[in-house]
N, C-alpha and C positions, 0 to 999 in steps of 0.2 A: 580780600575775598569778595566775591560777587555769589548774588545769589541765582541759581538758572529757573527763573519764574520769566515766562515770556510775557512782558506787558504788552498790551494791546490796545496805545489811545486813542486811534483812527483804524476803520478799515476805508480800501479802496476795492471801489466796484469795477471793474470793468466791463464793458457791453460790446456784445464782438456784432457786429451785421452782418447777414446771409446778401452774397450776391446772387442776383440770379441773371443766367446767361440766356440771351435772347438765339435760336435758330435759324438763322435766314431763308424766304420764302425761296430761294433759286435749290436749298436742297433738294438731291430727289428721294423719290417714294423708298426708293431702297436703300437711300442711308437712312432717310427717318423712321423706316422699319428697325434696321439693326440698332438705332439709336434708347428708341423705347425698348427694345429687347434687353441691351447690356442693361438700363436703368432701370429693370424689371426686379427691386429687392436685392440692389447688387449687393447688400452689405449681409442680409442672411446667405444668400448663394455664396458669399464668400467663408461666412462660419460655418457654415455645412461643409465645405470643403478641406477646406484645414486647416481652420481657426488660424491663422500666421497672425492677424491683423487687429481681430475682438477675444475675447476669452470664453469657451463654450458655452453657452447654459444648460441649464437640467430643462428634461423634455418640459412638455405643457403637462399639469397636472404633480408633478412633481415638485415637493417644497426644499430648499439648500438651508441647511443649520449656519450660523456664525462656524461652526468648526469645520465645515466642508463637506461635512457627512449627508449624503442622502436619506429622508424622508421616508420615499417609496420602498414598499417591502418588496415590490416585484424586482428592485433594481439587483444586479450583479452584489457580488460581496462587497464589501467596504474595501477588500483588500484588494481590489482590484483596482480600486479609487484611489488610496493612498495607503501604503503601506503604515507602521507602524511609529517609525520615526517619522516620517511627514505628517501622520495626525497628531504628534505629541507635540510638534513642531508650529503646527496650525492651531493648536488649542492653545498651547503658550502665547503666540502671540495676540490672540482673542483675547486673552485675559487681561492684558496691558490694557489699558483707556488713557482718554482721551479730557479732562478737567478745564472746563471753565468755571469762571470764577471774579464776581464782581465787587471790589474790596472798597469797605467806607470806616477808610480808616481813621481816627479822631485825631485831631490838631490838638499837638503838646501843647502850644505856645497860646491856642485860645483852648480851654480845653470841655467849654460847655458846647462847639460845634465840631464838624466834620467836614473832613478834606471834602474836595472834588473826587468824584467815584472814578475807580479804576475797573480797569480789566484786563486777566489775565489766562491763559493755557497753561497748562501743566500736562503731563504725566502721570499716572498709577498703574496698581495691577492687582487683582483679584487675589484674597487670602482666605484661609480660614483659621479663625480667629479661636482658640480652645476656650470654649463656656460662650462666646457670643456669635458665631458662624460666619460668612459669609460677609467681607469689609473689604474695603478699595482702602490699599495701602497708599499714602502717597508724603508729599512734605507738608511740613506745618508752615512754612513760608507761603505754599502754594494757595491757602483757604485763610491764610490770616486775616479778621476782621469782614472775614466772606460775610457779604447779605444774602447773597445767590449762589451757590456749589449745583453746577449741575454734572454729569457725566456722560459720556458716550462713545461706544463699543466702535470698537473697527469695524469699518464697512456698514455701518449702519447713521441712520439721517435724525434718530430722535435722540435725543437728549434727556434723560432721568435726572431728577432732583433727588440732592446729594444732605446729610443731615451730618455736622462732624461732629464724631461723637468720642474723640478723646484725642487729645493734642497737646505733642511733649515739643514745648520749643527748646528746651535745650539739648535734645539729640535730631533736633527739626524735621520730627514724625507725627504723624494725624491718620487715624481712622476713621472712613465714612463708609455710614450707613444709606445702602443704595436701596430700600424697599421695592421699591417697581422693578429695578431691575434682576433679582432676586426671589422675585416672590413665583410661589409655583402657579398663582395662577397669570404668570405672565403669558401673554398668547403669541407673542413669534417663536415660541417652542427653543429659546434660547436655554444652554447647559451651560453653566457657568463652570471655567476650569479653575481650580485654584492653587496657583502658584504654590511651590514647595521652599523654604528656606536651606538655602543649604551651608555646606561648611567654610570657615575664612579659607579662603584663598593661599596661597605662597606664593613669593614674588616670582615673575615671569609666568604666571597661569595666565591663560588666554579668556580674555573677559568680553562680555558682549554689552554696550545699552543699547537699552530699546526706550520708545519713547517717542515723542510729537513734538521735538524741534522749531523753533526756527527756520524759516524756510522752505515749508509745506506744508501741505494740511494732512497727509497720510502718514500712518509711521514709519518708522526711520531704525533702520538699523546698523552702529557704528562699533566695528571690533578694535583692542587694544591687548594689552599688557598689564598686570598690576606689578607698580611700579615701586610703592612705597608702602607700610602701612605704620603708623607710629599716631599718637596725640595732635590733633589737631585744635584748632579754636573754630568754631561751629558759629559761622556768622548771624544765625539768626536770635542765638542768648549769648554769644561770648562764652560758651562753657566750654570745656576741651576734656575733649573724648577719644577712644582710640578712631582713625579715621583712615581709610584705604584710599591712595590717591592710582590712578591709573592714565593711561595716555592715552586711551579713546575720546574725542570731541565727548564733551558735556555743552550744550548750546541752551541759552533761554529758551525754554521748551520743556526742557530734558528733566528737569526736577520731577521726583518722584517717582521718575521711571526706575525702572528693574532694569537690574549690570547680574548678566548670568555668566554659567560657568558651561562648560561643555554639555553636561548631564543637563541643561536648561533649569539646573536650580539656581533659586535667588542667592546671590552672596554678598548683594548690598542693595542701595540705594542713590541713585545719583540725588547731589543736592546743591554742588557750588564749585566754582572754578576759581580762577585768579585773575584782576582785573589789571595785567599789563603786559603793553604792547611786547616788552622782548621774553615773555616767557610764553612757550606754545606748549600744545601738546600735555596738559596736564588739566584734568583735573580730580575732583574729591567724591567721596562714595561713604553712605552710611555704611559699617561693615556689619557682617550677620548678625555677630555674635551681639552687638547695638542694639539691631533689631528685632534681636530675642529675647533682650533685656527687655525693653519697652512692649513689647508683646506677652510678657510674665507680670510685667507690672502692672499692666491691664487685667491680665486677668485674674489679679490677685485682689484687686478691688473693685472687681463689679464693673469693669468697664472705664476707672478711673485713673488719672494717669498722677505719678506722686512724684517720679523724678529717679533721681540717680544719687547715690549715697555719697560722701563726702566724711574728712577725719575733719575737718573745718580748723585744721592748723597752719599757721607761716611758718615753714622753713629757712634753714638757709645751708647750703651745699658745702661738704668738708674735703674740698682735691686740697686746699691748700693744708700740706704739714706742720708748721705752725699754730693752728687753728686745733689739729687733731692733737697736736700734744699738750695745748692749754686744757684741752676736755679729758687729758689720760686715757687717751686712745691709744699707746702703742701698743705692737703686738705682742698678746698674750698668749703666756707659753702654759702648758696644762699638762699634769703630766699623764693623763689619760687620752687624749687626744692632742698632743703636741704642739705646732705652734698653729697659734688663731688668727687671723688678720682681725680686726675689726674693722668696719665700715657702715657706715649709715649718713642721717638728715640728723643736723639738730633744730629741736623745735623754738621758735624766735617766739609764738604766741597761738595762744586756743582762743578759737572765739569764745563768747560763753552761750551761746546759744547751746553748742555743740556736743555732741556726744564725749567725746573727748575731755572736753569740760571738768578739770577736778579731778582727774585720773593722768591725763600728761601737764607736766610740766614745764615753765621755758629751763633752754638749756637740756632737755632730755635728750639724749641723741636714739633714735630709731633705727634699729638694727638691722629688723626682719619683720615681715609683716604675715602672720599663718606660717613660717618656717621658711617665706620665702627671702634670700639675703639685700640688701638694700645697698647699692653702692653709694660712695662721694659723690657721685652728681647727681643724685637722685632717682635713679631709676632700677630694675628690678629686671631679674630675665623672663622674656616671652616665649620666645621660642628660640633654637638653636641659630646662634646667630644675628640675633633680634632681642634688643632693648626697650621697654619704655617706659613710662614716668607711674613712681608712685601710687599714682591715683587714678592708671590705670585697672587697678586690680580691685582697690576700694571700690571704683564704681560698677564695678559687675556684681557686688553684696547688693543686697534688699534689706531697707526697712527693718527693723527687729532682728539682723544681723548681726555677730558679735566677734571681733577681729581681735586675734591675739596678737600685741605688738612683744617683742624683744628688744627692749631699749637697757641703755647706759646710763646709769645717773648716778652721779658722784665717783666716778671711779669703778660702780658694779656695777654686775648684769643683772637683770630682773626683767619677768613678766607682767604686763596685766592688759584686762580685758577691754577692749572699745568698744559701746554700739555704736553704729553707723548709723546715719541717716540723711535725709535730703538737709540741706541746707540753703536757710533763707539771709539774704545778704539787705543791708541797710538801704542800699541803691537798689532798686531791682531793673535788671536789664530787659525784663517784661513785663505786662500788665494781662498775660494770657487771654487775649484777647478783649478784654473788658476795657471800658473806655476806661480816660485819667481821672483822678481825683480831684477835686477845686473846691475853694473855699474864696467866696468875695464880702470882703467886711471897708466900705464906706470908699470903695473903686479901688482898692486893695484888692487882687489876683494872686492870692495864696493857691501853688500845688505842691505835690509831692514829688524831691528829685529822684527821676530816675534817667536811665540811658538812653530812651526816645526823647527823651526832654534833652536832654545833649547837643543829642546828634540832629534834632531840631533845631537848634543853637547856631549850628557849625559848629560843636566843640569840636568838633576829628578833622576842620579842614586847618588849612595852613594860619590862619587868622583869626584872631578870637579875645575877646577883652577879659582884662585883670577879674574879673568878676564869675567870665564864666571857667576861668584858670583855675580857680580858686576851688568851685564847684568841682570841677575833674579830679580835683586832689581826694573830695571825700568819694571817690567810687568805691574804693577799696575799704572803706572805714567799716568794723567789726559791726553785725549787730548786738545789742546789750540786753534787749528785751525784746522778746516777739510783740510785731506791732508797733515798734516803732518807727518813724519816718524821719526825714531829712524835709523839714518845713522850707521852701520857696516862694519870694516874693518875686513873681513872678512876671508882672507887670501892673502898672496903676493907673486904670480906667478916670480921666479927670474927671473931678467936678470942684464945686466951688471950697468945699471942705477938707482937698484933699492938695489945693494950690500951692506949692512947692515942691512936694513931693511925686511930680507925675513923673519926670526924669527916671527915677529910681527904677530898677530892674537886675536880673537874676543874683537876689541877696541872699543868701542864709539866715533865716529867723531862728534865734537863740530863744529870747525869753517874753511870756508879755506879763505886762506888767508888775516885772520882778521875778517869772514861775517859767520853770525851762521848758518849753515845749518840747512834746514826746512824739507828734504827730498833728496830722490835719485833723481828725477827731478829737482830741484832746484842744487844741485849739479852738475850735467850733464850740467844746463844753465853758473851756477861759471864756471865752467872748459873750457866752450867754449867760454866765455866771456871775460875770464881773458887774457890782453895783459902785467900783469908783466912778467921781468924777470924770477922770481921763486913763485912756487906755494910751500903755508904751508900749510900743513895740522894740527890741533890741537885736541887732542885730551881729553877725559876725564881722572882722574878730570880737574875742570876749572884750576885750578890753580898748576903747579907743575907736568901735563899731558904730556904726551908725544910728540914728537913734529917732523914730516918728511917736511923734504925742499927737493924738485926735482927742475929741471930746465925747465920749459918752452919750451924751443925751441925744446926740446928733446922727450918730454912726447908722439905726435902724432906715433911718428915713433917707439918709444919702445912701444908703445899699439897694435900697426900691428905686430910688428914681434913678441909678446908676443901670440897674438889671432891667428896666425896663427902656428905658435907652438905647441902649444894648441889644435888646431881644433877649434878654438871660431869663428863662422859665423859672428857677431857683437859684439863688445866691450861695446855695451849697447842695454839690448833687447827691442825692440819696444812694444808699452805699447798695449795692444789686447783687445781690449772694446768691451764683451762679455752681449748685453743688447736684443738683437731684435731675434725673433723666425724665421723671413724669412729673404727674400733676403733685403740690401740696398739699398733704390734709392735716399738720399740724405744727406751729411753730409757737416756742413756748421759753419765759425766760425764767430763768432760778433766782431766787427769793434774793439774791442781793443787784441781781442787773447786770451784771458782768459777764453773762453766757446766756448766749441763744440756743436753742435746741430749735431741729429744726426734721421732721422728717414727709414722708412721699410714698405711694406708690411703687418708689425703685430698690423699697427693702431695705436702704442703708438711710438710719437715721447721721446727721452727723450735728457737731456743735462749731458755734462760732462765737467770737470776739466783739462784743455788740460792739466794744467803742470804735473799730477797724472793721468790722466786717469779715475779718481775717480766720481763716477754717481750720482749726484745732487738730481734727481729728471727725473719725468715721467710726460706726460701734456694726462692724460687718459678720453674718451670722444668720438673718433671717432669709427667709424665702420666699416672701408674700410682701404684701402691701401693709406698709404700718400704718393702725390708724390711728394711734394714740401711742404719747409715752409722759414719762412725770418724774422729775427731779428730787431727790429728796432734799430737805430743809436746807442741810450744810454743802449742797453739793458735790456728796460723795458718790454716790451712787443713782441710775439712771435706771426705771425699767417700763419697757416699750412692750407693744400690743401688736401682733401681726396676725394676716388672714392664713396665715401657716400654723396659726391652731397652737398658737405658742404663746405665751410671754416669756422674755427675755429679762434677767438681772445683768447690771453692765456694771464694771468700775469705772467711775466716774475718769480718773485721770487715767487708768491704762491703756481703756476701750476696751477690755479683756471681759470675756462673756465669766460672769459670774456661775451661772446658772441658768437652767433651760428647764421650764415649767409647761409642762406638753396638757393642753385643753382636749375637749370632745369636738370644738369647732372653733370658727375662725375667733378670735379673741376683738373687741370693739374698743376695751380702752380699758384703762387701767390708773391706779389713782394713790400715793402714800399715804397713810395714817400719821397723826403728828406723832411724834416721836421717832421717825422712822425706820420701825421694827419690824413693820408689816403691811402690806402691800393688799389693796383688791383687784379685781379684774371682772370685767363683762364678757361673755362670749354668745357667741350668736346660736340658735340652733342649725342644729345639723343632723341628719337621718333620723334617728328614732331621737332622739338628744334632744332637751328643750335648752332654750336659753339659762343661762345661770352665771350666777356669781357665785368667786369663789375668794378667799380671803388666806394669807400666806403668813404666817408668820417665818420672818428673815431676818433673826434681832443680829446688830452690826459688829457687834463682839463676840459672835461667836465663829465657828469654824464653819462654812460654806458648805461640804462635806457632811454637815450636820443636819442641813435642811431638808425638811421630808418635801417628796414629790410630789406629796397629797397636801389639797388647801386643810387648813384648820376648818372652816366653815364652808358649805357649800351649800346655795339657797336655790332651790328650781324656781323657772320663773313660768309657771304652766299656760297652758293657751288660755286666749280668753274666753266668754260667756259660749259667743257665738262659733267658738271651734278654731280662729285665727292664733296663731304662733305671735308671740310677740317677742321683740326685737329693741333689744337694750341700746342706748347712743351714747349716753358717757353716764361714767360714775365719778362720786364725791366724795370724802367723808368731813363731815361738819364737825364743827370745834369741838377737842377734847375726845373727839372719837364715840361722841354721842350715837350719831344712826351715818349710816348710807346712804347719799342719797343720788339715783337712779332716775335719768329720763328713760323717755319710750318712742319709739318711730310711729303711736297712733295720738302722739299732743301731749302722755299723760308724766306725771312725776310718781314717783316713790320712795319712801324712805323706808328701810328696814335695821332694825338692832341688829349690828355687827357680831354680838356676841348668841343669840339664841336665833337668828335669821327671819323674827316674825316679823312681817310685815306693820310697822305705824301708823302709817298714813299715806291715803293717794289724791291727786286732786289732778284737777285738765286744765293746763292753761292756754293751751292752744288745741286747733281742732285739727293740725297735721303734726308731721314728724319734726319731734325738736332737734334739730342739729347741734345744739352747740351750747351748755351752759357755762359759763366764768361766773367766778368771786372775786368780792373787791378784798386786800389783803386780809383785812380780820373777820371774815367768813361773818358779815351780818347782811350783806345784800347781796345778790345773784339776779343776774340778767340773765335769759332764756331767748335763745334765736330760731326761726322757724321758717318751712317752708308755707305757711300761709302769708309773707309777705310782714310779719310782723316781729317787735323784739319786745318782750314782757321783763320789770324790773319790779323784783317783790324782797319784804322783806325777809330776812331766815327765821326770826324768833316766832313768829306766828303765820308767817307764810301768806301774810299780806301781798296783794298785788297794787302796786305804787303807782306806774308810769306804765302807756304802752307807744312805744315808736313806729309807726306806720312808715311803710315803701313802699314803693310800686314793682318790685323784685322780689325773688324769693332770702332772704338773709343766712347767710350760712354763721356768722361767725358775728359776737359783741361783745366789747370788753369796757369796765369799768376805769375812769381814770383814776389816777389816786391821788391827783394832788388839785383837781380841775372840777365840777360838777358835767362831765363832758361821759358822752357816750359816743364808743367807734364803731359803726358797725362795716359787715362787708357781705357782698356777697354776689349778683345777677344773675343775667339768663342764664337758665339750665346749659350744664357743659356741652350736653347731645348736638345743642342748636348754635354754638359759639361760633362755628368755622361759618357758619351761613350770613354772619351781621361783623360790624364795626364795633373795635372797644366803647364807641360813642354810644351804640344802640345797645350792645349787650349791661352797659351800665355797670364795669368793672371800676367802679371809685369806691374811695374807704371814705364812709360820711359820717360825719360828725354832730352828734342832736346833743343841747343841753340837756342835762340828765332830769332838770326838774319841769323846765317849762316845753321840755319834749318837738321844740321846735331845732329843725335843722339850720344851720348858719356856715357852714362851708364842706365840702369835698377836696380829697387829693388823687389825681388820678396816675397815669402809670403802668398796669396790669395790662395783658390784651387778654384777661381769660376771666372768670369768676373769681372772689376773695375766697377761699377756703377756710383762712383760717386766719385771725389774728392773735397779735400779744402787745401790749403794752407794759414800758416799763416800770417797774415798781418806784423808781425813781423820779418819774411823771416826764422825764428829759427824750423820749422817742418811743416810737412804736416799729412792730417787726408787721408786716401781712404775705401771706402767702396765699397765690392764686394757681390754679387750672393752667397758666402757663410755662411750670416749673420754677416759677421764678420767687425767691424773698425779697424786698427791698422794705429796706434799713431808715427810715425816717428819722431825723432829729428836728425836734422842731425849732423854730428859729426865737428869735429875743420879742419879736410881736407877739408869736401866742404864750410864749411861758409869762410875759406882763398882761396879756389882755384881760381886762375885767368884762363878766359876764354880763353878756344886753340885758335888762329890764322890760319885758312888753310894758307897751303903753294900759293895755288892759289885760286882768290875770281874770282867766273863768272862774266861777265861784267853786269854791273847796283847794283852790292850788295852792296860796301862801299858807293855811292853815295844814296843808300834806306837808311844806318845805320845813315849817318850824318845827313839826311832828319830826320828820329827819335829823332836823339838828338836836334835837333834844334826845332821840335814841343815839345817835352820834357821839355825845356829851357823857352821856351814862357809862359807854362804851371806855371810854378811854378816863373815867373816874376808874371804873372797873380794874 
């Protein structure tokens, strides 16, 4: 299969010259009269005539729409202009565009760089999208790895920047958002038409594409037949779907173009053809009903795209009889329904990822799927006449779907139930657009195997060594845990420590030093954990594989002078959790390290897999901007803070809204009490409403059902002296659930008794609004972050102020390390002003100050926006930040800082060692305690 993406690696100019003809002085006066006469505007005098030559225009003063439609209200009816079908006809094809597209796609095989930049054309067409409006449909092949998506309308010279904002490569669909071209206050008075989807087809229906081909710059219109439609394999993930092939040209170009039916509705998608010389006249089409899956998918999460459901079992096909009678398949006779044939799939293995999982068994034979019958070769009736495979029918379920199978096992019939869902494969045949993973330990080029790392290879050409043979074998391999990978030594960067082994390449890493590798993070954690002498690496087969011993003590310093050699920025790339549509304002890990929470501005909090970076789940529900959520202890339960006037109760592992706790105003943040029975929350004023806190009792053994609507406690937070509203930024509760404790957006703190609401105590540690307090685990120290440019470290027991960290930025976000005397802060220039500077000026790094001697000693940069929000691990092994440019990334830190001992100034100002000792002595008490 080929894909029809028009690449584009060269253009050619061409420059035509004007001749100009000389008159000879011998004419006379009365040709060179007639001669200026005929050249007097011969070419309007000829459109005023009868257009045969140019196309009319609209008089002077009069505007022409993209749809044909005049402007002018003095002019004649429209319908004098174009009938009805000719403007449904001109507005269809307005709506098709025109897709360029400039792709920096990353190098498998080096995978800290990037190819050489492409470019390419496509096709789209205007949709509307239910819950997100107005989106240029087109292929996910067509913007893959796009730096640059721009668009452009028929008949028109400008080009709009193109934003994609949800991209299923395994049915190779993408939706972009075109703002300028869409927005009403666009000023060329442009009416966007937007395409209608219409029904699958039957074979011999008369199909149209449309689209921007190869071979000119205007659209193109080529009619056909549908020819076939049955499962195809979908070139741009290898996934197979039902797929409609037809005999109309599909040409490089044509991808993402609209294939219409008579009524000018959509009923697919061109996407791929076939790349050989004796086959013509064919190629492949998303079919509707495809792209009304993907279009429900979207808009069942917010805009995101989750996939296509799957039973995640190996079959194997029962035509042979032999095979049917070792299972006690013959036919059964009934005497209420007489004779039965049996037929189905027997199942050879479940993944265990899988829905399926513990419910089918190997050896089950599958009868029917929903009532519908399953033949011997696997496939199921479509339509009258029309066969196709099994899992075509699964893949039309959604997510939280549940498929009654009729299987045979042991001789009887029986029912049970399967959910369905997406399935994630060991190998993965995409990186959805995110670059690869790598991992470099002493010129060692550890990735993760996947099918671009392959086909990078040449593993699919005719030639290919024992090695990467071997690799092909585990594509198919089950996954066993979410999160794991297929470790690859991928190639070995020489240096003097590494002398033997530079040869070496596409190996399978099994174990190091003795312990099975589960992935490239887990790895990274081996390597940084390991205090042997010497590390092994082992590699596949188990037995009899090959085998690198390096030395330990060596490994850090050959990885630096290797990565910088090199040009390598990091000897392991930070993992880039690419989940949320807007800016950052909270990412946060659960008390043992092994889950990131993470939420934004786009109303959907979700969680991820700190050691993979790999995304769990979404907790979908709110309708505003969350600005805060908080984990409880055991990580059961989750509950988030939104400007929709809500707090939200979640079940940790279902993602299922517990409970919906409706405020007076938007809710600011929200915080568990230890024991996890009950809950506070901040809310902002609103209309007559002051700000308040309100406290929920939620104990976890009871019945949900149970929980009153109303807070247990609710404390008003009144204006202040001078008449001003005040406006809460996060809440606390300190150990044992003593008091509350409450910043304020005018610098100040507050604590109040949880139980009677009075207020304790207030004090100012800054003289603006605090953005952002953290605790270090056992709630005795809090750092306070602020927009006067500064971050305050005090103690809890008496509310001592310790240390203060000065910036030259405003600080959004600072956290305590737990295993380091290390402070992270984050934050820069105000968001308003971000587009106007460089990430260099606006000062988006996450910095680093000893916690005691308050001096800074390194940054890591990264962000192109402000820090929002950070986390560090309870672990001390990485940190999480989230910034203004939607983006989280994932830090581990490497084997130099988790060994580095802390600098000593040459000179300590007077009272610092005797503050540091003072620490370690509350410190000490603490953990007698």
């Amino acid at each position: 299969m080929t894909l029809a993406r028009h690449q584009s690696c060269f253009v050619i100019i061409v420059v035509a010259a004007a001749a100009m003809c000389m008159i000879p002085l011998s004419v006379s006066a009365f040709s060179t009269s007639r001669i200026k006469q005929a050249c007097t505007h011969p070419l309007k005098a000829t459109i005023e005539r009868d257009g045969l030559f140019w196309p009319s225009s609209p008089p002077n003063g009069e505007r022409s729409t993209l749809s044909g439609r005049s402007t002018n209200s003095d002019d004649e009816d429209d319908s004098e202009l174009f009938d009805e079908e000719e403007y449904v006809l001109a507005s269809t094809l307005d709506a098709v565009v025109k897709i360029y597209a400039t792709h920096s796609d990353p190098d498998f095989l080096i995978p800290w760089q990037k190819r050489h930049q492409t470019t390419s054309t496509s096709s789209g067409f205007v949709i509307d999208v239910p819950g997100l409006g107005l989106r240029v449909m087109t292929n996910a092949h067509s913007v893959e790895y796009g730096s640059v998506v721009q668009v452009q309308r028929r008949g028109d010279d400008e080009k709009h920047a193109a934003i994609v904002e949800a991209v299923g490569n395994e049915c190779d669909l993408a939706l972009l958002r075109v703002d300028s071209l869409f927005s009403s206050q666009n000023d060329d008075q442009f009416e966007p038409f937007a395409m209608t989807i219409g029904p699958l087809p039957s074979l011999q229906d008369d199909v149209e594409v449309i689209g921007y081909p190869a071979g000119g710059d205007s659209l193109c219109v080529t009619k056909g037949v549908v020819s076939r439609i049955e499962m195809q394999e979908y070139a741009q993930a290898g996934a197979r779907l039902l797929a409609m092939q037809i005999d109309a040209a599909i040409n490089p170009g044509n991808s993402g173009g609209p294939v219409v039916n008579d009524e000018l509705e959509v009923v697919g998608v061109a996407f791929q053809g076939i790349d050989e010389q004796s086959i013509e006249n064919v190629g492949y089409v998303v079919p509707a009903s495809v792209v009304r899956h993907f279009l429900e998918d979207v808009r069942r999460n917010n805009g995101k795209y989750t996939g296509f459901c799957h039973l995640g079992i190996d079959v194997s096909f029962l035509e042979n009889k032999t095979y049917r009678k070792f299972l006690k398949m013959e036919t059964e006779t009934d005497l209420d329904r007489g004779t039965k044939r049996i037929s189905g799939v027997v199942v050879r293995r479940v993944q265990p990822t899988a829905g399926a999982y513990g419910i089918l068994e190997s050896m089950d034979v599958i009868m029917a799927i929903d009532g519908i019958p399953v033949g011997n070769d696997g496939k199921i009736p479509f339509r009258r006449g029309e066969r196709v495979d099994l899992g075509c029918y699964v893949s039309s379920l959604f997510p939280g779907d549940v498929a009654v199978a009729t299987i045979w096992r042991d001789g009887k019939e029986m029912e049970v139930s399967i959910p369905v869902s997406p399935i994630k494969y060991l190998v993965p045949s995409h990186y959805d657009n995110k670059p690869p993973p790598y991992l470099i330990c002493s010129g060692f080029v550890f990735t993760a195997l996947s099918v671009p790392y392959l086909d990078a290879k040449g593993a699919y050409d005719d030639f290919y060594t024992d090695d990467v043979s071997y690799l092909i074998g585990l594509v198919h391999t089950p996954l066993k845990q979410h999160g794991d990978e297929i470790v690859v030594l991928a190639q070995v960067l020489a240096h003097e420590t590494n002398l033997g082994y530079e040869h070496l390449t596409d190996l399978h890493l099994l174990k190091f030093n003795g312990i099975e590798v589960r992935s490239l993070g887990h790895l990274n954690k081996l390597i940084s954990e390991s205090e042997e002498p010497f590390m092994t690496f082992e590699f596949a087969p188990g037995e009899g594989g090959r085998l690198i011993v390096m030395e330990r003590a060596v490994c850090e310093q050959a990885t630096q002078e290797v990565c910088k050699e090199h040009s390598i920025g990091s000897h392991y790339r930070p993992i880039l959790l690419k989940g949320h549509e807007r800016s950052i304002t909270v990412v946060k890990f659960n008390f043992d390290g092994d889950l990131l929470f993470t939420a934004s501005k786009d109303h959907i909090p979700s969680v991820w897999r700190s050691e993979n970076g790999e995304r769990l789940g979404t907790f979908n529900g709110h309708k505003g901007t969350i600005w805060d959520l908080d984990v409880c202890r055991f990580s059961k339960r989750v509950v988030t803070a939104s400007a929709d006037a809500s707090a939200k109760l979640w079940d940790c592992e279902t993602g299922e809204c517990i409970k919906t706790f409706v405020h007076h105003g938007p809710v600011r943040g929200a915080a568990w009490a230890d024991g996890s029975n009950m809950f506070a929350t901040i809310s902002d004023p609103f209309v007559e409403h002051n700000a308040q806190i309100s406290v929920y009792d939620v104990p976890e053994n009871d019945d949900p059902s149970s929980y009153s609507d109303s807070p247990r406690l609710e404390i008003d937070l009144p204006k202040t002296s001078d008449g001003k509203r005040v406006n809460a930024t996060n809440i606390v509760w300190l150990n044992l659930n003593e008091a509350l404790f409450v910043t304020f957006d005018n610098g100040s703190i507050r604590l109040y008794d949880p139980v009677t609401g009075e207020e304790l105590d207030e004090f100012y540690p800054h003289e603006k609004k605090i953005n952002r307090v953290s605790f270090n685990l056992d709630k005795t120290l809090f750092i306070t972050s602020s927009a006067d440019f500064t971050a305050k470290l005090y103690d809890v027991v008496d509310l001592k102020h310790l240390k203060t960290y000065k910036t030259d930025r405003p600080v959004n976000d600072a956290v305590i390390s737990e295993t380091k005397d290390h402070i992270l802060l984050g934050g820069g220039q105000e968001a308003m002003s971000v587009t106007t500077t460089s990430g260099k000026v606006g000062k988006f790094e996450t910095r680093f100050f000893h916690l005691v001697y308050e001096e800074e000693f390194g940054t890591v940069k990264g962000h192109f926006g402000p820090i929002n929000a950070l986390a560090i691990n309870p672990n001390g092994r990485c940190y999480a930040s989230g910034a203004e440019d939607g983006y989280i990334r994932l830090h581990y830190f490497d084997k130099s800082y988790l060994d580095m001992k802390d600098p000593v100034p040459e000179v300590l100002e007077e009272g610092e060692e005797e503050d540091y000792d003072e620490m370690e002595e509350r410190e000490s008490d603490s953990d007698s305690d």
